[in-house]
Residue frames as a rotation matrix with the C-alpha (Angstrom) as fourth column:
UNK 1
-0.689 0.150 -0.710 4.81
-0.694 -0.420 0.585 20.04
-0.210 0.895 0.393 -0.03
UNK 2
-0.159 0.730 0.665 1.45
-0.093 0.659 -0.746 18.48
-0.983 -0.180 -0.037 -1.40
UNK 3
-0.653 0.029 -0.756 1.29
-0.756 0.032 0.654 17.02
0.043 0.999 0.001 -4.90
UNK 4
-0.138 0.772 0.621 -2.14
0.021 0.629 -0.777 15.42
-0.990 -0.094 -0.103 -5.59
UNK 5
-0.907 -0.130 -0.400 -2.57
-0.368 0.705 0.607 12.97
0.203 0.698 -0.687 -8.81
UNK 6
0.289 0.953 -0.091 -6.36
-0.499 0.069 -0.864 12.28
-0.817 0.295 0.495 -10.01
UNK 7
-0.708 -0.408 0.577 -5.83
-0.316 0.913 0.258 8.80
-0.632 0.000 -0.775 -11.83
UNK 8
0.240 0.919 0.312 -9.20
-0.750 0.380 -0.542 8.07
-0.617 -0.104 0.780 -13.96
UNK 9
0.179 0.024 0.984 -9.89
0.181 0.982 -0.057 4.76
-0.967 0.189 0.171 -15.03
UNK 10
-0.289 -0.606 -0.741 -8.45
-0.830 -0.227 0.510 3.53
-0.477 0.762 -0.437 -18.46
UNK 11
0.681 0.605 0.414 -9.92
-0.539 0.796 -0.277 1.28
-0.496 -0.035 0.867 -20.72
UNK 12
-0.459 -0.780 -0.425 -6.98
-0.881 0.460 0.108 -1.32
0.111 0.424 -0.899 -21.68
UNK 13
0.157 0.237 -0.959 -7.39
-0.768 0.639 0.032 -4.63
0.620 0.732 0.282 -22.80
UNK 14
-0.306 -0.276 0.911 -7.55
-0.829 0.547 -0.112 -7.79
-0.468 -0.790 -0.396 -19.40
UNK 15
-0.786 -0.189 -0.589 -7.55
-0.339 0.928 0.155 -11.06
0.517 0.321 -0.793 -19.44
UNK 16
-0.659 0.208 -0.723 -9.54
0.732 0.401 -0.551 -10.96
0.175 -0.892 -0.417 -16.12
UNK 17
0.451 0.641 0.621 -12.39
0.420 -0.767 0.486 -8.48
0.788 0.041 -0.615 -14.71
UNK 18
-0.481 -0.750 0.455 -11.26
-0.068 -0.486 -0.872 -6.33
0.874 -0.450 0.183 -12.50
UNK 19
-0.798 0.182 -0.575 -11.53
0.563 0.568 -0.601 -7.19
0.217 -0.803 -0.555 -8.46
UNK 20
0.257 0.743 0.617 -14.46
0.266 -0.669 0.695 -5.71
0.929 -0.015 -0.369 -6.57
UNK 21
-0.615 -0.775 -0.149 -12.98
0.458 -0.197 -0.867 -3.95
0.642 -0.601 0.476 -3.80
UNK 22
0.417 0.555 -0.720 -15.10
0.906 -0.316 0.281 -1.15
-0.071 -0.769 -0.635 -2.76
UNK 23
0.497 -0.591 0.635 -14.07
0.283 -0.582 -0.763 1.85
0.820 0.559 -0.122 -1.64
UNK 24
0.586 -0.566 -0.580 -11.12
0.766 0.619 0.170 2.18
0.262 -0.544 0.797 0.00
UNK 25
0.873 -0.364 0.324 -8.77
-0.443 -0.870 0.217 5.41
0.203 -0.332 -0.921 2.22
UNK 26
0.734 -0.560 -0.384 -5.56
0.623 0.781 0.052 4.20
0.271 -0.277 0.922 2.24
UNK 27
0.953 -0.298 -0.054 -2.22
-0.296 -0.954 0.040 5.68
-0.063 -0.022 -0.998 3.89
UNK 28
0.762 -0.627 -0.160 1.07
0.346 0.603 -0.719 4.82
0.547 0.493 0.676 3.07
UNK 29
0.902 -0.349 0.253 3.61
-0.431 -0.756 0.493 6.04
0.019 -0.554 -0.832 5.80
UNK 30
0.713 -0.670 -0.206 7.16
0.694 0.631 0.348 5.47
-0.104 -0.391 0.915 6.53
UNK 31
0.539 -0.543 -0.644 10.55
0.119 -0.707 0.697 7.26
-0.834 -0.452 -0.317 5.82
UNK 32
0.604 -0.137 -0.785 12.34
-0.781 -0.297 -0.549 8.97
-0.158 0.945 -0.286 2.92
UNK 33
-0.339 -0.804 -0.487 14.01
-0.940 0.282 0.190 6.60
-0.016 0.523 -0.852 0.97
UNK 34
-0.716 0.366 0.595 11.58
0.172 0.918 -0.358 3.43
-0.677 -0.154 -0.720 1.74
UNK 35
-0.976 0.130 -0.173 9.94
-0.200 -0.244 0.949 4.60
0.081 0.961 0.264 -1.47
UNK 36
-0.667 0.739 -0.091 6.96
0.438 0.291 -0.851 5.40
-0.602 -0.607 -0.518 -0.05
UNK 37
0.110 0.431 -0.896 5.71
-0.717 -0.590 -0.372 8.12
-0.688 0.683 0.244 -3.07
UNK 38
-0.695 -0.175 -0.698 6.55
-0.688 0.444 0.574 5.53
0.210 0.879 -0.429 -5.22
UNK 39
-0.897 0.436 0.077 4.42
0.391 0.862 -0.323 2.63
-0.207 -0.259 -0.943 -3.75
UNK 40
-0.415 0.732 -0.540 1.81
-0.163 -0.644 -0.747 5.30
-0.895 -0.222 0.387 -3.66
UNK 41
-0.323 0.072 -0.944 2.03
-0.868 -0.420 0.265 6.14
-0.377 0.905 0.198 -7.59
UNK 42
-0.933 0.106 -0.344 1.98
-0.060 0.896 0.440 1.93
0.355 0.431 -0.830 -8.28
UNK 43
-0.563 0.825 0.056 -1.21
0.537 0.417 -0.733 1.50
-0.628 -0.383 -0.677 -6.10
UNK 44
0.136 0.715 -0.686 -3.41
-0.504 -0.546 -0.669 4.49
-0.853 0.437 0.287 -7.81
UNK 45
-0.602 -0.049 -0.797 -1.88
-0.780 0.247 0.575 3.22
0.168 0.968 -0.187 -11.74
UNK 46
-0.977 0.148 0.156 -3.13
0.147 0.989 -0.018 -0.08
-0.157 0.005 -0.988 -10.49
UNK 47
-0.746 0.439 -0.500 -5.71
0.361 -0.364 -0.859 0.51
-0.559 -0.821 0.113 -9.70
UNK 48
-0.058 0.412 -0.909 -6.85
-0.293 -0.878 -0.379 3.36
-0.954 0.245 0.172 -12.21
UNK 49
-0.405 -0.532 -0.744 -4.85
-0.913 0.277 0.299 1.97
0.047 0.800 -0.598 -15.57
UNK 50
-0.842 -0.231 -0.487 -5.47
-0.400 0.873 0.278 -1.91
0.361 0.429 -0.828 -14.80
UNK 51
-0.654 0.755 0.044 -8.50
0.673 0.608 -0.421 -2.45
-0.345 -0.246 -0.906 -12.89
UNK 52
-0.646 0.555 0.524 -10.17
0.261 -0.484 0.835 0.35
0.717 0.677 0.168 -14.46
UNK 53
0.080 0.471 -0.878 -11.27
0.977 0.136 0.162 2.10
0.196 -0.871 -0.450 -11.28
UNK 54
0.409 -0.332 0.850 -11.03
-0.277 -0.933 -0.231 5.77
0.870 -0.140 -0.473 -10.00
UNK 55
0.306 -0.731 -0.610 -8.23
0.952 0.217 0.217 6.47
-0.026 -0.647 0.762 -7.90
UNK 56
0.492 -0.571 0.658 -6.43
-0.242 -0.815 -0.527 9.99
0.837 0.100 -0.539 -6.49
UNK 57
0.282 -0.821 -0.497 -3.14
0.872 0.436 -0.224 10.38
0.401 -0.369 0.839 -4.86
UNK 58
0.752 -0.242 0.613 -1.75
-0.215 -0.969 -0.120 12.97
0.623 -0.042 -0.781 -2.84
UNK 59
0.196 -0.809 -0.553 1.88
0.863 0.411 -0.294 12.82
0.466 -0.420 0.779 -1.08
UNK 60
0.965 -0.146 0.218 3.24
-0.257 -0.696 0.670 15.09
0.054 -0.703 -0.709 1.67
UNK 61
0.095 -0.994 0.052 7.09
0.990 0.089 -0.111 15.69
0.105 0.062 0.992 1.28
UNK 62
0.795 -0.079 0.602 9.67
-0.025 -0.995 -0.098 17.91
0.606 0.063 -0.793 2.41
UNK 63
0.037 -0.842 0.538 11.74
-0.966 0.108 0.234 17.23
-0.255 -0.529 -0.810 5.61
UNK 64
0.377 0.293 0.878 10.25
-0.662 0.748 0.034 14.34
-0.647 -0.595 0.477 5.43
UNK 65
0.925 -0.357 -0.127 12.20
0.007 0.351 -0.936 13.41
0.379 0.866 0.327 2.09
UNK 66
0.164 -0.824 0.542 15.49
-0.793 -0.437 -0.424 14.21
0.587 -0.360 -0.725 4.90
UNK 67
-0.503 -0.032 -0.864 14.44
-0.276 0.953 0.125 11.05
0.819 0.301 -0.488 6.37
UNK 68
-0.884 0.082 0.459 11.37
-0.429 0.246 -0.869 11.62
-0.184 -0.966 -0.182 8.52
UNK 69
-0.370 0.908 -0.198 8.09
-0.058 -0.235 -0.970 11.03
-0.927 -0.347 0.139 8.63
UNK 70
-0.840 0.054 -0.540 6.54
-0.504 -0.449 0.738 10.39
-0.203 0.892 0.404 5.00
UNK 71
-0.514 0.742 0.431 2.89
0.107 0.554 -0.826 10.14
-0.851 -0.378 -0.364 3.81
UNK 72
-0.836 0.412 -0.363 1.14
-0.503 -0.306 0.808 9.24
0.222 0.858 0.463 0.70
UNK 73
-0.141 0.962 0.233 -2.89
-0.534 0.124 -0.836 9.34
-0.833 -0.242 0.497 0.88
UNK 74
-0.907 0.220 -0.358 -4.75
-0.274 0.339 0.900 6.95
0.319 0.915 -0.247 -2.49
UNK 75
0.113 0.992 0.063 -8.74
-0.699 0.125 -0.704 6.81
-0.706 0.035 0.707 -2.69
UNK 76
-0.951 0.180 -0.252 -9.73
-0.134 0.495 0.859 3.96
0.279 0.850 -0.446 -5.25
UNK 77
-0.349 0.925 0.152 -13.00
-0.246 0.066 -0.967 3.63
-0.904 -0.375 0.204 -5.63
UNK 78
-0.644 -0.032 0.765 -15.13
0.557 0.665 0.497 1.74
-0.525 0.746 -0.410 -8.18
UNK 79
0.797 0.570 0.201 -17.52
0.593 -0.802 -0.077 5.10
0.117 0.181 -0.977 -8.63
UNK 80
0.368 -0.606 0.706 -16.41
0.334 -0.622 -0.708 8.18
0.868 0.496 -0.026 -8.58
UNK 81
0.037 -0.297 -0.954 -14.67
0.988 -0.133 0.080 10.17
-0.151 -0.946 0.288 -5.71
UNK 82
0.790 0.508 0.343 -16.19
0.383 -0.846 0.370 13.36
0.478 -0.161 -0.863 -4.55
UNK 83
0.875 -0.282 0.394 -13.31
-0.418 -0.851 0.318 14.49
0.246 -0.442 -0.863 -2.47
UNK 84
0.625 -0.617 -0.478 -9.68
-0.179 0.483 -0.857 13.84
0.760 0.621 0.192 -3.08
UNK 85
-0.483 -0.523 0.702 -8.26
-0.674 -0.290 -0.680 13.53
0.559 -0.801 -0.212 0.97
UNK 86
-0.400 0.411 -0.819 -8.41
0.473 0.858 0.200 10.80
0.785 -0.308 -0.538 3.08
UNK 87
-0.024 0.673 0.739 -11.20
-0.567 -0.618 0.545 11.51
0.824 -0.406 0.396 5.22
UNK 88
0.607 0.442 0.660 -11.93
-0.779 0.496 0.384 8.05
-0.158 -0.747 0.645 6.97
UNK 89
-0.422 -0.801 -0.424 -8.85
-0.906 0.387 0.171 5.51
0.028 0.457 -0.889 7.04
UNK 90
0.722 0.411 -0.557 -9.30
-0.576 0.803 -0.154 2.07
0.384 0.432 0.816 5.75
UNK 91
0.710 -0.565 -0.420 -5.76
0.394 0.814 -0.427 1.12
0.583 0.138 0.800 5.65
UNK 92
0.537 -0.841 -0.071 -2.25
-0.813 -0.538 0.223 2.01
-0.226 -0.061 -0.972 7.18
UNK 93
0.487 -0.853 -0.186 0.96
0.656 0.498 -0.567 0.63
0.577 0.154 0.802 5.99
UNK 94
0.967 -0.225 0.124 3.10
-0.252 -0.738 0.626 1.75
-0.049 -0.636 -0.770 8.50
UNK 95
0.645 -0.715 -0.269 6.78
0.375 0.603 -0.704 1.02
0.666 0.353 0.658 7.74
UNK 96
-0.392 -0.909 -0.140 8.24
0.437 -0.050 -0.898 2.40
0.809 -0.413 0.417 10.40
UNK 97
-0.097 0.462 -0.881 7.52
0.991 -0.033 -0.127 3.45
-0.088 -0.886 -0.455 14.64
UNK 98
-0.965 -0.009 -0.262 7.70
0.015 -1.000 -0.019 7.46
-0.262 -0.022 0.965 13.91
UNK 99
-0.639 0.754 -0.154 5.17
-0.263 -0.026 0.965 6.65
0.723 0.657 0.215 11.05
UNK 100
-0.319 0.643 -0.696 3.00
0.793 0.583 0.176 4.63
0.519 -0.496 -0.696 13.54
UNK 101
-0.317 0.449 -0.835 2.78
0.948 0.116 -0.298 7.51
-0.037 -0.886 -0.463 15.68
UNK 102
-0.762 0.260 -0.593 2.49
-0.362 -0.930 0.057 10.18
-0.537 0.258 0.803 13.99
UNK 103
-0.740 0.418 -0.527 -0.47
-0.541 0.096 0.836 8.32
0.400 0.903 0.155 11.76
UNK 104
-0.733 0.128 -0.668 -1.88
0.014 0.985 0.174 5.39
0.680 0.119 -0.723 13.59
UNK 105
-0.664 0.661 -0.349 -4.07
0.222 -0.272 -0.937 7.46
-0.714 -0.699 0.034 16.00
UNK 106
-0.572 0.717 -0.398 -5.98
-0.589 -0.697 -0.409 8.32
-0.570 0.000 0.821 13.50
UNK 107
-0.881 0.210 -0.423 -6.80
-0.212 0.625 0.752 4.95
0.422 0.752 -0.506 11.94
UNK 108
0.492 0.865 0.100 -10.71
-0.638 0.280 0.718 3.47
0.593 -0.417 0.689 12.77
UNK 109
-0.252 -0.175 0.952 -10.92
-0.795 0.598 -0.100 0.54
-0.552 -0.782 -0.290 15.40
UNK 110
0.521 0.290 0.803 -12.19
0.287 0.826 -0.485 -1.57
-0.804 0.483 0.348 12.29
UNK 111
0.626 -0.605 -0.492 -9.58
-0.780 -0.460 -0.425 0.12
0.031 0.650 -0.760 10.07
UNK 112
0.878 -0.464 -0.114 -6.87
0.447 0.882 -0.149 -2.59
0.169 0.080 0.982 8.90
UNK 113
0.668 -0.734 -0.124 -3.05
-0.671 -0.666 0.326 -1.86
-0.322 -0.135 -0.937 10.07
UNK 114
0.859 -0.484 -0.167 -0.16
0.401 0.839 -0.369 -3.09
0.319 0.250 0.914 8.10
UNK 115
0.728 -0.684 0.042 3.07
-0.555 -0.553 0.621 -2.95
-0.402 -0.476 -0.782 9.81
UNK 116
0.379 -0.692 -0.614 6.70
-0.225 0.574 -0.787 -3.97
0.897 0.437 0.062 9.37
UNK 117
0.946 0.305 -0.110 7.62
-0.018 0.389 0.921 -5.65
0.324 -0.869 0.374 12.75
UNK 118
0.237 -0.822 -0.518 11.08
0.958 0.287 -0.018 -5.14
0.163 -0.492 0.855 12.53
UNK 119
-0.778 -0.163 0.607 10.78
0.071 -0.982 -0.172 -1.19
0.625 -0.091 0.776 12.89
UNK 120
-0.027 0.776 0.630 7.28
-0.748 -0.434 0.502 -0.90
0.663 -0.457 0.592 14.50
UNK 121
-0.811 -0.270 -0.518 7.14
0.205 0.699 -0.685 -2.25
0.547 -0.662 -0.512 17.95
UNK 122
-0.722 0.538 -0.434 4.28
0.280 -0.347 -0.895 -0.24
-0.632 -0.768 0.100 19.76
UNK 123
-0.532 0.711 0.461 0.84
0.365 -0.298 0.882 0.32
0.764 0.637 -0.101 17.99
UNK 124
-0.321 0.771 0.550 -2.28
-0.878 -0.460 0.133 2.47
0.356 -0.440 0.824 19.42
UNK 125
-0.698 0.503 0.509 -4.53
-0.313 0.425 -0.849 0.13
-0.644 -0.752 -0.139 22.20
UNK 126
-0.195 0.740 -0.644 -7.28
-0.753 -0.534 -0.386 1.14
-0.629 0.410 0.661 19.67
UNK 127
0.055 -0.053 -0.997 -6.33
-0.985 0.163 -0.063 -0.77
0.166 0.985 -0.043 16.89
UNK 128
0.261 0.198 0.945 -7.50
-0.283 0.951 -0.121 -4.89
-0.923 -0.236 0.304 16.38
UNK 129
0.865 0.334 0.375 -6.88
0.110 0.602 -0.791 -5.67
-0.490 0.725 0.484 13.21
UNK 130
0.248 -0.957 -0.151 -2.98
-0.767 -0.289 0.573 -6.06
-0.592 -0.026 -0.805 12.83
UNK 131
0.961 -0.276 -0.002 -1.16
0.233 0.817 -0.527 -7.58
0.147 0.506 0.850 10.12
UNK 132
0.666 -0.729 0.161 2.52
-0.457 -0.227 0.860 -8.28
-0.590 -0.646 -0.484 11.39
UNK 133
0.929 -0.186 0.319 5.19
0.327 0.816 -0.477 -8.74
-0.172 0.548 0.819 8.82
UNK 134
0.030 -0.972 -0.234 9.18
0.366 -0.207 0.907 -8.61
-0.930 -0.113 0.349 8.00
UNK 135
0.855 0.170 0.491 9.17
0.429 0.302 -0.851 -7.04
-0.293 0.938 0.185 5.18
UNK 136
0.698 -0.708 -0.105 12.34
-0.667 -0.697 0.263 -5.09
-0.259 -0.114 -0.959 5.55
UNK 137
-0.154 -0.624 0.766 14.10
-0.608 0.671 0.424 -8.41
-0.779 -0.401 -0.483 6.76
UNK 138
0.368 0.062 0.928 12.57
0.291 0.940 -0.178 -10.58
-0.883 0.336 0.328 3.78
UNK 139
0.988 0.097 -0.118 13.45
0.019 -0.841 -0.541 -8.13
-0.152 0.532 -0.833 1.50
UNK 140
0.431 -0.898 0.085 17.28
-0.899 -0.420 0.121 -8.69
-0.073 -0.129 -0.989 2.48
UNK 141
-0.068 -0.326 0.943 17.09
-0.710 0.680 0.184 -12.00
-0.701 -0.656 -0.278 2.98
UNK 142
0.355 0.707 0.612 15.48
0.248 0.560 -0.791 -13.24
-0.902 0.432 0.023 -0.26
UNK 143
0.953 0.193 0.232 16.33
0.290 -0.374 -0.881 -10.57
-0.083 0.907 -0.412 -2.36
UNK 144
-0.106 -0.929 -0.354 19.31
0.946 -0.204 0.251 -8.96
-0.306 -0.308 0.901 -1.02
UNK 145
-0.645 -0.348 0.680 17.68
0.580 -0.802 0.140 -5.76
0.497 0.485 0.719 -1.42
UNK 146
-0.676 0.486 -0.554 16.17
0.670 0.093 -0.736 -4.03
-0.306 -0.869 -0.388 0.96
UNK 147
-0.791 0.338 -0.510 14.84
-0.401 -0.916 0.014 -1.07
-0.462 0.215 0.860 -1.23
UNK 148
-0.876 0.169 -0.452 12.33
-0.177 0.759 0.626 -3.98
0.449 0.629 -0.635 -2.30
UNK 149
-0.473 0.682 -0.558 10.14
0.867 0.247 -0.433 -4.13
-0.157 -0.689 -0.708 1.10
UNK 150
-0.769 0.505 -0.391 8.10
-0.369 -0.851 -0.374 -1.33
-0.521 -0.144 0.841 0.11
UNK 151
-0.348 0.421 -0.838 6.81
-0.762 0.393 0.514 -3.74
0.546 0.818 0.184 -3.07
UNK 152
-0.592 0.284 -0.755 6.29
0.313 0.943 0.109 -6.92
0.743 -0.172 -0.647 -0.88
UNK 153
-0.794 0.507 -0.335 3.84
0.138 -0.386 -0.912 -4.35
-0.592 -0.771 0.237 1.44
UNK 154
-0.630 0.044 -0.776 2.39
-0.735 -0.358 0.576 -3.71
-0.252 0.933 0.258 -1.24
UNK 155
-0.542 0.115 -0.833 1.67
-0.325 0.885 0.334 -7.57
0.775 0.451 -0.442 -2.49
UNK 156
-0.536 0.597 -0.597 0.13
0.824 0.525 -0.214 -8.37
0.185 -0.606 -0.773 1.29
UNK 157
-0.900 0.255 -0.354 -1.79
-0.106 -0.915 -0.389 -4.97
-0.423 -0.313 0.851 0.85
UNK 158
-0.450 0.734 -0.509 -3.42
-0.892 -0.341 0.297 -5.70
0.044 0.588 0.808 -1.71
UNK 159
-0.655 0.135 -0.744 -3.93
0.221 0.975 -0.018 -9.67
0.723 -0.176 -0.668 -0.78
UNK 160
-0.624 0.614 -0.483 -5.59
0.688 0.139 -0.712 -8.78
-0.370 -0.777 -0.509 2.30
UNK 161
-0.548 0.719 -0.428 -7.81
0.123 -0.437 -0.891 -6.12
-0.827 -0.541 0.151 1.02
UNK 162
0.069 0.609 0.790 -8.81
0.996 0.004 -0.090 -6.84
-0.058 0.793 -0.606 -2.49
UNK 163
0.330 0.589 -0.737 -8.33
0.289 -0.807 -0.515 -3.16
-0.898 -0.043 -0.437 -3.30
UNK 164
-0.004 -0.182 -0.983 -6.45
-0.892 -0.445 0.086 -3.64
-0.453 0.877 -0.161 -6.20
UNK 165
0.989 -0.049 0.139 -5.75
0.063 0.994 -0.095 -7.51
-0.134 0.102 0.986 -7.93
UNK 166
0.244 -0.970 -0.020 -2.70
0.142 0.015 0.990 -9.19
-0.959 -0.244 0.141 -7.99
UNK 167
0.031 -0.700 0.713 -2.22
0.898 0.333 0.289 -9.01
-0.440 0.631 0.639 -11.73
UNK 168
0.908 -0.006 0.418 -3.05
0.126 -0.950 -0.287 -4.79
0.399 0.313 -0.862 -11.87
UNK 169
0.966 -0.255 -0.050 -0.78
-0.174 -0.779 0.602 -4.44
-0.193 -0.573 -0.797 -9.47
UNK 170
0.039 -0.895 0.445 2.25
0.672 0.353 0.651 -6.69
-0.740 0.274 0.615 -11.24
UNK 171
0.111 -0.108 0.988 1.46
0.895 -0.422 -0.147 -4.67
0.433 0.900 0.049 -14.30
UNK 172
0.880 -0.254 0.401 1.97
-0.275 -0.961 -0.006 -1.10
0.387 -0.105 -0.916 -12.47
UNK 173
0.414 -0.838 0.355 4.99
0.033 0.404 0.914 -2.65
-0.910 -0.366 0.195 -10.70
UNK 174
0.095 -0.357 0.929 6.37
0.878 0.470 0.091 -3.31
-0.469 0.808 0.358 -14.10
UNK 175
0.678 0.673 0.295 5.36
0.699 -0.715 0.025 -0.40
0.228 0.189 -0.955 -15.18
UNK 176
0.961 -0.155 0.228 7.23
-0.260 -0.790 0.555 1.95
0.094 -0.593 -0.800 -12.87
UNK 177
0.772 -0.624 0.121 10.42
-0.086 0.085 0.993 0.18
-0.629 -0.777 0.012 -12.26
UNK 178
-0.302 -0.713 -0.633 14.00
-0.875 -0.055 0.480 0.00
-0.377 0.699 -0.607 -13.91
UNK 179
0.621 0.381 -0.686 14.57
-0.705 0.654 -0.275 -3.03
0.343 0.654 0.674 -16.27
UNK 180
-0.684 -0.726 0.074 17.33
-0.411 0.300 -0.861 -3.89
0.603 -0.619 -0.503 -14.09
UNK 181
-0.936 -0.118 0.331 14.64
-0.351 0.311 -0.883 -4.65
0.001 -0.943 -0.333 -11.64
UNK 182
-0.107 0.840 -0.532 11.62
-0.855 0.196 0.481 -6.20
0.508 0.506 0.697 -13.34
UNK 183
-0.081 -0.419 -0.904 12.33
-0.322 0.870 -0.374 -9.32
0.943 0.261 -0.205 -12.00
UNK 184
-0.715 -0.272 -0.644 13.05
0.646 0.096 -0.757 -8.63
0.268 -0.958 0.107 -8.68
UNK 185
-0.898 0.432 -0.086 10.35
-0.422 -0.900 -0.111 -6.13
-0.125 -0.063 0.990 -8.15
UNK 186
0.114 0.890 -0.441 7.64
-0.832 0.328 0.447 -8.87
0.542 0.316 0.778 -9.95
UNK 187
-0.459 -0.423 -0.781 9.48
0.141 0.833 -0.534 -11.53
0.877 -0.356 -0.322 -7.26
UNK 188
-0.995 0.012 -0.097 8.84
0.093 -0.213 -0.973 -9.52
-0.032 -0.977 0.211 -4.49
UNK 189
-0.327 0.934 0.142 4.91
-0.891 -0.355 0.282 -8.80
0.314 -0.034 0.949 -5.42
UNK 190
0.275 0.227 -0.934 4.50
-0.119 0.972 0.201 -12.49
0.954 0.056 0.294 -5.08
UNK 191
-0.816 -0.416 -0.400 6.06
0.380 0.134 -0.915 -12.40
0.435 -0.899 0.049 -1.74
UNK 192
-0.933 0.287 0.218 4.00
-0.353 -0.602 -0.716 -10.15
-0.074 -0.745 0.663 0.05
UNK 193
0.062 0.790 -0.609 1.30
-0.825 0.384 0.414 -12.37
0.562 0.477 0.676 -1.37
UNK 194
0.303 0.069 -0.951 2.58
0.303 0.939 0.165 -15.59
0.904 -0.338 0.263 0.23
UNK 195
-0.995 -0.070 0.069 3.58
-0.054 -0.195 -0.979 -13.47
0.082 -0.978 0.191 3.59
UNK 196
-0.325 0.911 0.253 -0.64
-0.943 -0.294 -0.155 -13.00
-0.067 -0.289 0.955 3.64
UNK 197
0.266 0.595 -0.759 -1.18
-0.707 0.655 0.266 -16.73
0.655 0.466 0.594 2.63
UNK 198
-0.595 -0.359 -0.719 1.16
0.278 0.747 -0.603 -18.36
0.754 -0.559 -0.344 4.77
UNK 199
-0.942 -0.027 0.333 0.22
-0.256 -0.582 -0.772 -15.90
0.215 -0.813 0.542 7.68
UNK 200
-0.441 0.895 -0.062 -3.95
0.859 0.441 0.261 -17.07
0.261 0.062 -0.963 7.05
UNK 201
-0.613 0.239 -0.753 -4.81
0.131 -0.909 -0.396 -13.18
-0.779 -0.341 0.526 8.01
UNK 202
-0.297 0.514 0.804 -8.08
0.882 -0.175 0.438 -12.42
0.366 0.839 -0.402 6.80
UNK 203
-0.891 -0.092 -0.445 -9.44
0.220 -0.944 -0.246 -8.52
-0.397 -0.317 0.861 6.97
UNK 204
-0.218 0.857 0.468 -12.89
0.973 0.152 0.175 -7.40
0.079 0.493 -0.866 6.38
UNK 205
-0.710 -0.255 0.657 -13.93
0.160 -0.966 -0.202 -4.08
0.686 -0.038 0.726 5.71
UNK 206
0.131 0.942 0.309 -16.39
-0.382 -0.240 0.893 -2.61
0.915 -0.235 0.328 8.50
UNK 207
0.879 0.423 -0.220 -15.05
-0.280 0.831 0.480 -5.77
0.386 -0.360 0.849 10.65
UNK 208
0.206 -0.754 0.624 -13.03
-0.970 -0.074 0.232 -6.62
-0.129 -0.653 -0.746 13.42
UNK 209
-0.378 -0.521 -0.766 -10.92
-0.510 0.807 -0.297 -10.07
0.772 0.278 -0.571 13.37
């Protein structure tokens, strides 16, 4: 099933301007329950709502909500967007090895890949520009929740590629989650930040490490 979500910028009140990014194909893969439609929905709000950008979403569910395979597509762009389907990937977040292979062939050779390293072991030959992180494992370890490591991908997504800032993307985080989990949810964005800071991974669009 395909449900596509056409985001347009919002003018709301920032402290800050909002990042220049660019524009950006991202894919979001992994398996039901690693709240992968949900990461989706935060990136575009961010995006759209707090940096005041254009942004569309589209998600593919079905078995894959049974616990295979699952992909959500988000454009942001700081103009408009002519055609709502990634066309030419930028990013993957791959959160798991199914995802990887069912997705990761089609990423560029200057396309950025974010894995989780305790699920993905094998990437495409193709692919140079690899950011390797636990996020499953810090997620348990830190938080004691693992349903968390979708948010701290997230936090070194948007660190390494400037497509959204870190404070749009606390404020859709916030946004979206219980109050039970405000906390832990605005804990983990900060992680996935300091997994990209410790790590020194930098990512350029266009550009190979």
């Amino acid at each position: 099933m395909n449900i596509l979500n056409l985001f347009r910028r919002q003018r709301v009140p920032r402290e800050t301007p909002p990042s220049e990014s660019g524009h950006f194909e991202v894919v979001l893969s992994g398996s039901g329950g690693q709240g992968i439609i949900l990461a989706g929905k935060i990136l575009a709000e961010a995006a759209a709502i707090y940096d005041q950008k254009e942004a569309v979403m589209s998600t593919s569910y079905g078995p894959e909500a049974r616990g295979g395979a699952s992909k959500t597509e988000v454009i942001i762009s700081p103009d408009g967007i002519d055609y709502p389907k990634v066309v030419r990937m930028d990013v993957l977040l791959a959160m798991t090895q199914e995802a990887m292979d069912k997705y990761g062939g089609l990423l560029d050779e200057k396309g950025l890949l974010i894995i989780d390293e305790l699920f993905v072991k094998e990437v495409p030959p193709h692919i140079k520009n690899i950011l390797k992180a636990p996020f499953t494992d810090l997620a348990v370890e830190m938080f004691k929740a693992q349903i968390v490591a979708n948010i701290i991908a997230l936090g070194s997504l948007a660190a390494v590629t400037g497509a959204v800032s870190r404070e749009a993307l606390i404020q859709a985080v916030l946004g979206r989650v219980p109050d039970k989990a405000l906390v832990l949810d605005r804990l983990a964005v900060d992680m996935g930040f300091k997994v990209v800071q410790d790590s020194g991974f930098k990512w350029r669009k266009g550009a190979t490490v």
